[in-house]
C-alpha positions in Angstrom: 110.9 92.0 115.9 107.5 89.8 117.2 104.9 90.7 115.4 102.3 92.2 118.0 98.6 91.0 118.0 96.8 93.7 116.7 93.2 94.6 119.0 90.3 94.5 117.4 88.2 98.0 116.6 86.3 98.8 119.5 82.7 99.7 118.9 79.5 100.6 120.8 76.6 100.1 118.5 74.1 99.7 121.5 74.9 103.1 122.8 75.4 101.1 126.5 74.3 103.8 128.9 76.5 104.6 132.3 75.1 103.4 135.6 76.1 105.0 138.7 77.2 102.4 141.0 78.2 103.9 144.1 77.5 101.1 146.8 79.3 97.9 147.8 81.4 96.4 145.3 81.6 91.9 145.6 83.9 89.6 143.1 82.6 85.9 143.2 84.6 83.4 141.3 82.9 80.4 140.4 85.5 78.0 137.6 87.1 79.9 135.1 84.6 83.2 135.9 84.6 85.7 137.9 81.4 87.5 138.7 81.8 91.9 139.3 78.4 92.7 141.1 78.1 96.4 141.5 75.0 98.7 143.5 74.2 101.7 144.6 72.5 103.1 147.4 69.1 104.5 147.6 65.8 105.9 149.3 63.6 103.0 149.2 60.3 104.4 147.2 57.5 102.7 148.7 58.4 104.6 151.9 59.4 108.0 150.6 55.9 108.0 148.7 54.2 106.7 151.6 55.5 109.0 154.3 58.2 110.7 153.3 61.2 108.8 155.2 64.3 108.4 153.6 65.5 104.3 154.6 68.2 104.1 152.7 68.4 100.4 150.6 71.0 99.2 148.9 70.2 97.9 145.3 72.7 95.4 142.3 73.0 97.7 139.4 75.2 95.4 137.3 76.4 91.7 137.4 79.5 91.6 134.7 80.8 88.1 134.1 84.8 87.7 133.1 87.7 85.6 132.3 90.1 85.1 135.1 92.5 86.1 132.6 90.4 89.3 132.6 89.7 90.1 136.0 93.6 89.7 136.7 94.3 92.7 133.9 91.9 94.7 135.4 93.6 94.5 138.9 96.8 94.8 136.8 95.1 98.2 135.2 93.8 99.6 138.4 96.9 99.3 140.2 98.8 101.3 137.7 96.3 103.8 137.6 95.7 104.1 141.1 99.5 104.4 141.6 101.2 108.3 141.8 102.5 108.9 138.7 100.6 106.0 137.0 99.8 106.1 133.1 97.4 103.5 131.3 99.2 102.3 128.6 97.6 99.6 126.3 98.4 95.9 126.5 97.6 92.6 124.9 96.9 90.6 127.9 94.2 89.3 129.2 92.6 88.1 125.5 91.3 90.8 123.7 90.8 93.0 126.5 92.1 96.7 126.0 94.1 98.1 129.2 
C-alpha cells in the first residue's frame, strides 16, 4: 500500500473574518496564476447621505491569487458538491490544498 501524503494542520491564527460577496464573480489567468475577484453590491454612500437615493454600485471585496493546480481542484470540488447526491471528500491534489 502507497503511503499517502499526509496534509498539513490547518490553522487560522489571524481569525480571517468572512466577507459577503454576493456580486459578480471574474477568474483572470495570467501564467501559472489565476486571479478569483469577488464583490458585492451596494448603495453607493455619498448619495444615500446626500439625498437619500439608493444607486446601487458594485464594489471588489477580495482578489485571491492561486495555482492552476488549485483553481482546477476547486472546479473539481464544486462540481461534486454542486452535484445531487454529492459528498466532499478530502483529496491530495492540487498541492496542499484540502478538498
Amino acid at each position: 500500500m502507497v503511503d499517502q501524503p499526509q496534509q498539513p494542520a490547518v490553522t487560522d491564527p489571524d481569525n480571517v473574518g468572512e466577507l459577503s460577496c454576493e456580486g459578480p464573480i471574474n477568474v483572470s489567468i495570467i501564467t501559472e496564476r489565476a486571479i478569483l475577484t469577488f464583490t458585492h453590491m451596494r448603495p453607493d454612500a455619498t448619495a444615500l447621505f446626500r439625498d437619500g437615493t439608493l444607486e446601487p454600485v458594485v464594489i471588489v471585496r477580495a482578489r485571491i491569487v492561486i495555482t492552476l493546480e488549485n483553481l482546477n481542484a476547486l472546479r473539481d470540488l464544486l462540481n461534486r458538491m454542486t452535484q445531487p447526491g454529492g459528498t466532499v471528500t478530502p483529496s491530495t491534489a492540487g498541492g496542499s490544498t484540502r478538498h
